[in-house]
N, C-alpha and C positions, 0 to 999 in steps of 0.2 A: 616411586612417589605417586599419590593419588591424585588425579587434578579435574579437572571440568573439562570434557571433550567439546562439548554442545550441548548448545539452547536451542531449545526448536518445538512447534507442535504449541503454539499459543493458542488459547481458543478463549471466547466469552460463554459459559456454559446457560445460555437463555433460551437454544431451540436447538432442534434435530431436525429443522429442516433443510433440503440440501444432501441429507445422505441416505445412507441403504446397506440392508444387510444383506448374506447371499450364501449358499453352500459354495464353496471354493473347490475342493476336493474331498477324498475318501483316503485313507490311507489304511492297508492291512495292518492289521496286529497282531496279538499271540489269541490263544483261546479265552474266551471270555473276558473283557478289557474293564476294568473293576476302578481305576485311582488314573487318574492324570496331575502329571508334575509340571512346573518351568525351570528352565536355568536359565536369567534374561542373562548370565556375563555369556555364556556359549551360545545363546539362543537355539536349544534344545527345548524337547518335550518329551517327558519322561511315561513311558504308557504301562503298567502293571497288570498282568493278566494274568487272575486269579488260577483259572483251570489248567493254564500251560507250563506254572511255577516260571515266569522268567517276566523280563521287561524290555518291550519296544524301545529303541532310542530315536527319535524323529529330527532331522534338522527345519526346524522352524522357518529356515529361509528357501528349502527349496523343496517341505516337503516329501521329502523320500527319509526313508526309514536307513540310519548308518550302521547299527548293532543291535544286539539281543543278547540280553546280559540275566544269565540263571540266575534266581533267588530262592528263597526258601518257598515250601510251598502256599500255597492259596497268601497273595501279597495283595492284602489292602488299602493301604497309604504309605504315602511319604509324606518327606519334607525335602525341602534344602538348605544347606547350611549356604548363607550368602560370604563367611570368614574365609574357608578353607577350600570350596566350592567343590562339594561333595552332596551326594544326592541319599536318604536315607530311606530304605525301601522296607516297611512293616509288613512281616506275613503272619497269619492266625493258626494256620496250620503248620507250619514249618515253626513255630515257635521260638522266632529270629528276627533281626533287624540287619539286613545287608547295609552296609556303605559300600557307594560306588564312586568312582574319580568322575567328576564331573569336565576332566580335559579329554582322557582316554579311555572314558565308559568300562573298565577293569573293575571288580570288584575287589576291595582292598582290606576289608574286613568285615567279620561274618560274628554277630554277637549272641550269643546262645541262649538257653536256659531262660527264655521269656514266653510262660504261658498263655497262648492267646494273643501276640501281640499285633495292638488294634488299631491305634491311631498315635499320631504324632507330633510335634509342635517345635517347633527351632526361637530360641529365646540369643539375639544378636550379640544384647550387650553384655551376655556373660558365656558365650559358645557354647551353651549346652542343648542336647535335646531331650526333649522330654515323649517316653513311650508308654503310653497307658496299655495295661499287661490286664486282661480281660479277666484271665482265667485264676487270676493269682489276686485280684484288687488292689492291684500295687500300681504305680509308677514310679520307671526307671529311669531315671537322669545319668544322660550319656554327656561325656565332654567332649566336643568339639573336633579338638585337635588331639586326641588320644586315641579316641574311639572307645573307650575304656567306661564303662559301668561306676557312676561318682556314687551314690546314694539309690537308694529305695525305701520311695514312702509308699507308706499305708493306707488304704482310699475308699470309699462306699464299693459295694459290691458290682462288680461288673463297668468297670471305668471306658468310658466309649466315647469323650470328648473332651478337646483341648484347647483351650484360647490362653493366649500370652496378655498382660496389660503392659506394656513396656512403659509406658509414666514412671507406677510404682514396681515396677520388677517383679511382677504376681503371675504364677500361670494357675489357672483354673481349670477345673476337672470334673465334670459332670458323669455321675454314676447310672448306668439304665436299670440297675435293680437298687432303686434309693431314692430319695428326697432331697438329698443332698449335693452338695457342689463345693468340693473341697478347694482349698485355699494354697498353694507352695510360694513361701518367700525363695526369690531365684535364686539370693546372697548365698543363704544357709543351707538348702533342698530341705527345709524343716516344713513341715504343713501346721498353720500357721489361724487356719479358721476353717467349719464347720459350718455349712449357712445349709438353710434350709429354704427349698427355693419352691417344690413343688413335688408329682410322683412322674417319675422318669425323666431327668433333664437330658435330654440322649443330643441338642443342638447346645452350641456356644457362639456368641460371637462379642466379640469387642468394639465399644463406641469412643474411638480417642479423640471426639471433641468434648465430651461431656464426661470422660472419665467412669463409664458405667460398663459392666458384663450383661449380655441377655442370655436367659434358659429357655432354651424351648420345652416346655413340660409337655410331654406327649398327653397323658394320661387324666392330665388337668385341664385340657383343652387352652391355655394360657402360658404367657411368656414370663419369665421372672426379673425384674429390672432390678442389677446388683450395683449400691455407689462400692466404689472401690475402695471410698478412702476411707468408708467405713465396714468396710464388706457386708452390708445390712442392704436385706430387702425393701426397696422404697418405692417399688408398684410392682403392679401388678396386670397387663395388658389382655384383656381376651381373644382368645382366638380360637376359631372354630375347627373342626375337622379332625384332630389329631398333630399338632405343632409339633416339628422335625428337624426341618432343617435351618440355619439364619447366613446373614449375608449383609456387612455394613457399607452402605454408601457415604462414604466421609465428605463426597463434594457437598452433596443435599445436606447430610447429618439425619439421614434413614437408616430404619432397621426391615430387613426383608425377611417375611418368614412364609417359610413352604410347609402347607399340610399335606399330610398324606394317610390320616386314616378312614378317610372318609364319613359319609358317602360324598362329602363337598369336597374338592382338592382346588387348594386354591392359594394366591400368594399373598400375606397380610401386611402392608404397609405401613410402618410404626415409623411418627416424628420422634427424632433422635432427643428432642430439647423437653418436650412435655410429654414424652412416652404415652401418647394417643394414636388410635387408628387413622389413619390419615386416608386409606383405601383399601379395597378386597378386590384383587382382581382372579380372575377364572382362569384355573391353568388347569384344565381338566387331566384325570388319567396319570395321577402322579406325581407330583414335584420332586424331583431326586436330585436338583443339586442346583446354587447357586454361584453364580460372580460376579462382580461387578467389574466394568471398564472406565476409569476413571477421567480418561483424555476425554470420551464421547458422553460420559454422563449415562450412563446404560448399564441393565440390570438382565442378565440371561441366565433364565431357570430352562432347566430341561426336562419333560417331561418320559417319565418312563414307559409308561402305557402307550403314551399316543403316538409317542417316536416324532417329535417335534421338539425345538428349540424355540420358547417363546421371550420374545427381545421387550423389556420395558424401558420408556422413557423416565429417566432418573428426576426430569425436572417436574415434570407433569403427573406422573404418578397414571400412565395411560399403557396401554397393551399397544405395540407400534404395529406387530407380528410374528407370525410365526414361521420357522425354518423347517422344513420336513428334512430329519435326518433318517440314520437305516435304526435297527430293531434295537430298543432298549436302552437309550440312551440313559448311564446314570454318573457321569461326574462331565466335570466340564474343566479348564483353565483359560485364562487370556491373556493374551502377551499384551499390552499395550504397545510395545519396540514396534511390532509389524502390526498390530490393529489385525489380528485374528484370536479366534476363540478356539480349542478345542476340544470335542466332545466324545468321550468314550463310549462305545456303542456294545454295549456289552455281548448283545445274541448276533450282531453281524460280524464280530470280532474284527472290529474294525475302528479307525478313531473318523471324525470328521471333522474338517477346516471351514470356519466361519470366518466370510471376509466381512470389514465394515469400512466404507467409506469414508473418507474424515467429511470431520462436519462443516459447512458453508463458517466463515472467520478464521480461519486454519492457516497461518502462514509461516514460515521457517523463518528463523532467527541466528546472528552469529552471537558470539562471546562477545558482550560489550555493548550489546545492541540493546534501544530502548523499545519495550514494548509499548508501541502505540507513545501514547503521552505520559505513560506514567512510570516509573525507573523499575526495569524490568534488574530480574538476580545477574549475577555478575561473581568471580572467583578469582581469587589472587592465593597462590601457596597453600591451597588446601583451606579455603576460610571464602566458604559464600557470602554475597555483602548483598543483602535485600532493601531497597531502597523502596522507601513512603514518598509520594508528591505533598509535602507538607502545606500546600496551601489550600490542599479540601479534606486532608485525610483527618478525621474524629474519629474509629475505631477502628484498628488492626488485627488479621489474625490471620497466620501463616502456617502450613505444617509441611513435612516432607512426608512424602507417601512413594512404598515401595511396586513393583508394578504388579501386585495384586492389591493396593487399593489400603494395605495397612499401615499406618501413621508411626514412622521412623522416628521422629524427633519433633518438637516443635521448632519455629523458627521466629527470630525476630527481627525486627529492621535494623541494620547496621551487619554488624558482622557474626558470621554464624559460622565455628567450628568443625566441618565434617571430614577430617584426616580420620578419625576411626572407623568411617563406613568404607565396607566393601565394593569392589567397585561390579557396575551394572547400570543399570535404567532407574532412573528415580522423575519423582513426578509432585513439585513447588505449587501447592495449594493455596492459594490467595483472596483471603475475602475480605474488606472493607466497608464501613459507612462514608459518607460523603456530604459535607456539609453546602446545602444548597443556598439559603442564607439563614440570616439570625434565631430563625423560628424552624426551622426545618432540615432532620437527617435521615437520609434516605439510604435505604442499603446499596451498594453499588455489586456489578457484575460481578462471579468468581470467576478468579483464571487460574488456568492452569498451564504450566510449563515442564514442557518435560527436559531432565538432564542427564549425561553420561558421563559417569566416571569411571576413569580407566586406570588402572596401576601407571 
């Protein structure tokens, strides 16, 4: 049975003063360290290295490397499945999709005959994954619990990105030789729309408060803002430099975009509500990967050239600083469970540990316990009960978010269903208006709350 271990890690997300960022450690890897993964239920980190054909396995809590587990060769992304806790390792060269046991790091099946395969996406509420096949313009939809090959659809030429909308059950597929950005209902594996978004959308990212995709059009210098419920272009954002890669902040309701064709490299700021520039900050010498920390309200793009990690303030939309890591830094992940980041270092063959401070308001909470003054989540039998202070609350809005920052379900006050979620780190996003008298409603603090649930 699933149930609610702890509530802990409250915060009011209004400043980062109070904390700090810092290199923690260095950890060896295989040659050339290309994709980093999480597995918050084992608290692993999964490290893929391209030139060595195998993949690091790191324990997150102490640090030191447990296994090294062969994959096909040159392995560029994963996923993980949160249902069956299994780690999916995509290689371009080896023209395969390893699964690995995410208990006992064993490879347990090896899926073939996939041209090119490039990138990856795990869709929850129907266990499947989905692998965009470079070399073939297809994606393959993998089941879950079979590991078995369901469907393969058809897709613009050269498919290089993947975002899920889990509202409507949509995963999205951006083509780098195309205009396009194909549509798959999850029900069916039927592709389902054809949008035209811009020339080479090679980023994706998903905005679950607003219900919208963005494309990063390299070629167009601009982002593509998709509603979902109608899969129709409804802006269109400029952006300078060559638009690459994206990265959603759900606490803010930001879109983060990293250019990198220069001669500017830099990271563009986009409000999640009226898809405007909201900032341009200087990430010189590359932007090669983004994530967000959603407990601290923090946005870490890495850069490639400079061999630096630079840390943005989520609320302030400000450059906090920068982390000198070793050579080549190009993917990143972050646990929120430990409040570290880490970064694959591609030319040191090595990964690096980013510690973060918690932030000043930070205090541990049992089950049951009220946050502050206002009625903090709570779990009885598998059934969250989120409670509103009914005598200021005017507008509600609550989500769960997984510990990289992506929006699980919405939530509402009273009682809230989650026996069908796997168990791991999940993280109760809470914002509200606040009626101060007759004439005046004022938005009040977001908080966030982090939760474990354990079989």
């Amino acid at each position: 049975m699933r149930f609610l271990f702890l509530l802990s890690a409250f915060c009011v997300l209004t400043s980062s003063v109070g904390s700090a960022q810092w290199l923690e450690a260095r950890i060896p890897a295989g040659t050339e360290p290309s994709a980093v993964c999480l597995n918050p239920l084992r608290n692993k980190v999964y490290c893929a290295n391209s030139s060595s054909a195998n993949v690091t396995v790191v324990s997150a809590e102490t640090n030191e490397v447990i296994a090294t587990v062969t994959v096909g060769a040159y392995p560029l992304d994963f996923c993980y499945n949160s249902r069956d806790d299994k780690v999916y390792c995509a290689s371009l060269h080896g023209n395969c999709v390893t699964v690995i046991d995410g208990a006992s790091d064993s490879v347990i099946n090896t899926l073939g005959a996939l041209s090119q395969a490039f990138a990856l996406c795990y869709n929850p509420a129907e266990n499947k994954v989905y692998c965009a096949v470079y070399g073939a313009d297809e994606v393959s939809i993998i089941d879950g619990a079979s590991d078995s090959v369901l469907a393969t659809v058809s897709v613009a030429a050269d498919p290089c990105a993947l975002c899920l909308d889990d509202r409507d059950n949509l995963v999205y597929v951006g083509s780098n030789l195309s205009r396009n950005v194909t549509v798959i209902d999850g029900a069916s594996n039927q592709a389902i729309a054809t949008i035209e978004t811009g020339a080479d959308p090679i980023g994706l990212c998903y905005n679950s408060r607003d219900n919208k995709v963005y494309a990063a059009n390299y070629y167009d210098d601009n982002v593509a803002v998709i509603n979902c419920s109608t899969n129709q272009v409804v802006a269109k954002v400029p952006v300078s430099g060559g638009p690459r890669i994206l990265c959603y902040n759900p606490v803010s309701n930001k879109v983060y975009c990293g250019s990198a064709g220069g001669p500017e490299y830099n990271v563009t700021v986009v409000d999640g509500a009226s898809d405007s520039v909201r900032a341009v900050l200087q990430v010189q010498e590359y932007p090669s990967a983004l994530g967000h920390d959603p407990v601290n309200n923090r946005v870490y793009c890495s850069s490639l050239w400079g061999n630096y990690v630079a840390v943005i303030d989520g609320a302030t939309d400000s450059l906090l600083r920068t982390i000198p890591v070793g050579s080549k830094p190009i993917a990143l992940v972050h646990s929120s469970y430990l409040n570290r980041t880490y970064v694959a270092e591609s030319e040191s063959d090595s990964i690096a540990v980013l510690r973060d401070s918690m932030p000043a308001g930070v205090t541990e909470q049992k089950v049951g316990d009220r946050l502050g003054r206002k009625p903090g989540p709570t779990i009885v039998r598998g059934v969250l009960h989120l409670g509103v202070d009914s005598r200021q609350h005017t507008a509600f809005r609550a989500e769960l978010l997984d510990v990289s920052g992506r929006r699980v379900m919405e939530l509402r006050p009273g009682e809230n269903d989650i026996k069908h979620l796997s168990p791991g780190v999940y993280f109760v996003h809470q914002a509200s208006s606040v009626m101060r008298n007759a004439s005046s409603i004022v938005p009040a603090a977001s908080r966030v709350t982090k939760v474990v649930i354990l079989r």
